[in-house]
Legacy VTK file of the C-alpha trace (Angstrom):
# vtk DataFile Version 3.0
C-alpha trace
ASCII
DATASET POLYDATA
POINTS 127 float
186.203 253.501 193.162
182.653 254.139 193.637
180.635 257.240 195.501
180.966 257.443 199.210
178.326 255.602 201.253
175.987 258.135 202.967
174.851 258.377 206.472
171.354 258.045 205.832
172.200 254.791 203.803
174.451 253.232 206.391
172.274 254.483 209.038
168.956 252.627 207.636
170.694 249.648 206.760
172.320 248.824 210.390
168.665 249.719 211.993
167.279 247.902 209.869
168.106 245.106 212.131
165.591 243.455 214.220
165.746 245.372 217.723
168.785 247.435 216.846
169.243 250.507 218.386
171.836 253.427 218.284
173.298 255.871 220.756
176.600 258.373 221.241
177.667 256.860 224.786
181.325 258.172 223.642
180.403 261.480 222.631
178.520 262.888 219.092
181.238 261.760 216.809
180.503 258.171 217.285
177.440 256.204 216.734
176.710 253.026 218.423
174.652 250.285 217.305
173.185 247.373 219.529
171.208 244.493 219.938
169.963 243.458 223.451
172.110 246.265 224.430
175.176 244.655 223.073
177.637 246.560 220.302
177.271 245.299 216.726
178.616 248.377 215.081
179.953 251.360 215.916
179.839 254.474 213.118
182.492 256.977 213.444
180.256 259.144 211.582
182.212 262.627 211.555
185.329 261.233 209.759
186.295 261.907 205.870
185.594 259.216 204.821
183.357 257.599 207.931
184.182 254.460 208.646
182.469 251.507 210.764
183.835 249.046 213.328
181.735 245.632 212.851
182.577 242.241 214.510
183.872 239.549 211.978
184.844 236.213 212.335
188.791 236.050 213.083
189.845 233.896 209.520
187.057 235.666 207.231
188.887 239.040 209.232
192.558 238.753 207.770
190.920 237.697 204.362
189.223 240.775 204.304
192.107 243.006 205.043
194.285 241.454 202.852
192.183 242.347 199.993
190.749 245.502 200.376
193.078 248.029 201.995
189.980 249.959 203.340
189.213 246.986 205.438
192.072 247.609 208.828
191.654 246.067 212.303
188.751 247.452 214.293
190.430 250.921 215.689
190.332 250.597 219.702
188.536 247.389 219.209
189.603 243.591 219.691
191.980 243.275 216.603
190.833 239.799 216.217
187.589 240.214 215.990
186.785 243.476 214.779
187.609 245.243 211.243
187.106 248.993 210.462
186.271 249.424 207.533
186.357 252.733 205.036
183.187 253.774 203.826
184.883 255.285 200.702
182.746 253.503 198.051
186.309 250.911 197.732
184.255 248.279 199.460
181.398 247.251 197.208
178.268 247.927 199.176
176.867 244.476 198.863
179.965 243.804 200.650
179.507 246.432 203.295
176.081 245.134 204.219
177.072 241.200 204.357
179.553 242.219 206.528
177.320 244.146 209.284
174.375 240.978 208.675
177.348 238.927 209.816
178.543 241.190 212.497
175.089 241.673 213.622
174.580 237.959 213.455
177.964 237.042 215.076
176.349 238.919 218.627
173.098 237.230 218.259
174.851 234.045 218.312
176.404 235.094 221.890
173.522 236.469 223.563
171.472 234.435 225.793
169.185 231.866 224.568
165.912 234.251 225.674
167.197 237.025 223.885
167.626 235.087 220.626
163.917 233.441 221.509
162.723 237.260 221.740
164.075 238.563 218.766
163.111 235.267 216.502
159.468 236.227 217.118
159.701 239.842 215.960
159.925 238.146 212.248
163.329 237.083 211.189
165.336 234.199 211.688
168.976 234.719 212.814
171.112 232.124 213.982
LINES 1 128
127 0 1 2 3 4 5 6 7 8 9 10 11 12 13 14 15 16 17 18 19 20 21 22 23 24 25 26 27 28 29 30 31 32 33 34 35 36 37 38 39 40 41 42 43 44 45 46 47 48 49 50 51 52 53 54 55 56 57 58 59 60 61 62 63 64 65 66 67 68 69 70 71 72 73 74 75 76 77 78 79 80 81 82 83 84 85 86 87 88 89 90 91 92 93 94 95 96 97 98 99 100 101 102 103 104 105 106 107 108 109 110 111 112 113 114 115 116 117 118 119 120 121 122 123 124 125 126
């Protein structure tokens, strides 16, 4: 097992994001990360370990938490389509940041087609 990911490093990569944004609408223990005001992430940043909730495709989802046991069912989330997943250093952090790209990418996909307009102009394609 690796070294725990830090805030600072989980924090920078989910903002990194074009338009993302973060705010505690459930209180300080929880971070929330959005696009277009829509949840891509959500950091439960208080916890030993932390861990983050990030949308996943349903099939990719049950391969994932059948082979890391850090990787669970998003926690008060759609079970389908959400994973929480440990930020112990067990999931290798090229890993962790494919999987919030993808989660990001997965809420792109659903916004509407002037959002996804909007954010292709400030510099990166997404879907």
């Amino acid at each position: 097992m690796t070294e725990q990911i830090s805030l600072e490093k989980i924090q920078t990569l989910l903002l990194d994001h074009v338009a993302a944004t973060d705010d505690m609408p459930f209180g300080p223990d929880v971070i929330v990360y959005r696009v277009c005001g829509k949840m891509f992430a959500l950091l439960a940043w208080k916890e030993a370990p932390m861990f983050i909730n990030l949308k996943c495709d349903p099939f990719q989802a049950e391969l994932l938490r059948a082979e890391y046991p850090a990787v669970k069912p998003g926690y008060h989330m759609n079970k389908k389509h959400w994973n929480s997943v440990c930020l112990d250093g067990s999931v290798p952090w090229p890993l962790v940041c494919q999987l919030a790209d993808d989660s990001y990418e997965l809420i792109v996909a659903g916004l509407k087609k002037s959002e996804r307009e909007a954010l292709k102009k400030g510099g990166r394609f997404l879907v």
